[in-house]
DRENDO-1510 file (C-alpha; in Angstrom, 1 decimal, always signed):
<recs>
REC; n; res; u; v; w
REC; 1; UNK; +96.8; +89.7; +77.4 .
REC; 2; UNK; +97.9; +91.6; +81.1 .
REC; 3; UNK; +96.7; +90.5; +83.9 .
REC; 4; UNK; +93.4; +93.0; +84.2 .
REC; 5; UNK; +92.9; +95.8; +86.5 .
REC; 6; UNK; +90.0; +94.4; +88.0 .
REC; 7; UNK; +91.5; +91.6; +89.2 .
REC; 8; UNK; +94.2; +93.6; +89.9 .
REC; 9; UNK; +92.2; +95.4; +92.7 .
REC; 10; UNK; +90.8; +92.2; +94.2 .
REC; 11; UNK; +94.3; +90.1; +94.9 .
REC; 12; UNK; +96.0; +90.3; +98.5 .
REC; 13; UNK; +99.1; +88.7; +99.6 .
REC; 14; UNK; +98.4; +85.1; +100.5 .
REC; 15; UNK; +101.1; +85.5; +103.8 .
REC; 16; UNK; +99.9; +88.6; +105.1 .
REC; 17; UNK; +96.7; +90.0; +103.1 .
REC; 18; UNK; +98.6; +93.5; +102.0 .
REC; 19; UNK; +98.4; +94.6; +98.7 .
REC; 20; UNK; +99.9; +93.5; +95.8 .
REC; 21; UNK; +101.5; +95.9; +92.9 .
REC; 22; UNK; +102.3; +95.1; +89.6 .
REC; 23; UNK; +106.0; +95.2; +88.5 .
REC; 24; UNK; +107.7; +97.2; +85.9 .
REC; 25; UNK; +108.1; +94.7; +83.9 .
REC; 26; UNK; +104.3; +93.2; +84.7 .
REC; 27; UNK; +106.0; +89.2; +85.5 .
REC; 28; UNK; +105.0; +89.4; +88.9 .
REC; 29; UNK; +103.3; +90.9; +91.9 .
REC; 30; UNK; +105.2; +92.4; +94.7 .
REC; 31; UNK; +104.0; +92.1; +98.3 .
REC; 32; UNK; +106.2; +95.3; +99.9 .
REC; 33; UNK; +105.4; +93.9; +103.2 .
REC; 34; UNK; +106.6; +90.6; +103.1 .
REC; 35; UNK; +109.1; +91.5; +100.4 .
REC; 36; UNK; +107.9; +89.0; +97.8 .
REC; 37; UNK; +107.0; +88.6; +94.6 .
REC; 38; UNK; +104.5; +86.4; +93.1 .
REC; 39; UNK; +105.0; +85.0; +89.2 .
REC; 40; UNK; +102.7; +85.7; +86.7 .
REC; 41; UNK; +102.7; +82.9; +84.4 .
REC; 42; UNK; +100.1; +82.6; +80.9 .
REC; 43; UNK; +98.6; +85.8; +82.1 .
REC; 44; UNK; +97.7; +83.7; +85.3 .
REC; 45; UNK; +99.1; +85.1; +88.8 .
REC; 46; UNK; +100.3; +82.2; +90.8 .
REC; 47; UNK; +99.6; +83.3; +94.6 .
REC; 48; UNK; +101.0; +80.4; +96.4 .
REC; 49; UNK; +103.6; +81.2; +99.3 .
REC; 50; UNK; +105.8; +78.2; +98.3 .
REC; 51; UNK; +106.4; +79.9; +94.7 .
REC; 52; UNK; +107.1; +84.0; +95.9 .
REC; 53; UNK; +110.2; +84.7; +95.6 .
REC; 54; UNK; +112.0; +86.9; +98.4 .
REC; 55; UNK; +112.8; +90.3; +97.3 .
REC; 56; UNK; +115.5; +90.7; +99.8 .
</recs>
């Protein structure tokens, strides 16, 4: 099971309160203006600053 649409709509980048997109691959969320990405782990999206990864 994905991560659902509606939820989807509701998240915001913890740092700066952009939006967030899936990725191809749908095992994270990418924040394009902070350049980070957030795991998804068990279907769960873990929005916590201190686990994003940079992008850059």
């Amino acid at each position: 099971m994905a991560v659902s649409k509606d939820l989807l709509e509701i998240l915001a980048c913890p740092k700066c309160k952009g939006e967030v997109v899936l990725t191809e691959s749908g095992d994270g969320l990418t924040c394009a203006a902070c350049a980070l990405r957030y795991p998804i782990r068990d279907d769960i999206p873990v929005m916590l600053i201190d686990e994003a990864e940079s992008l850059g």
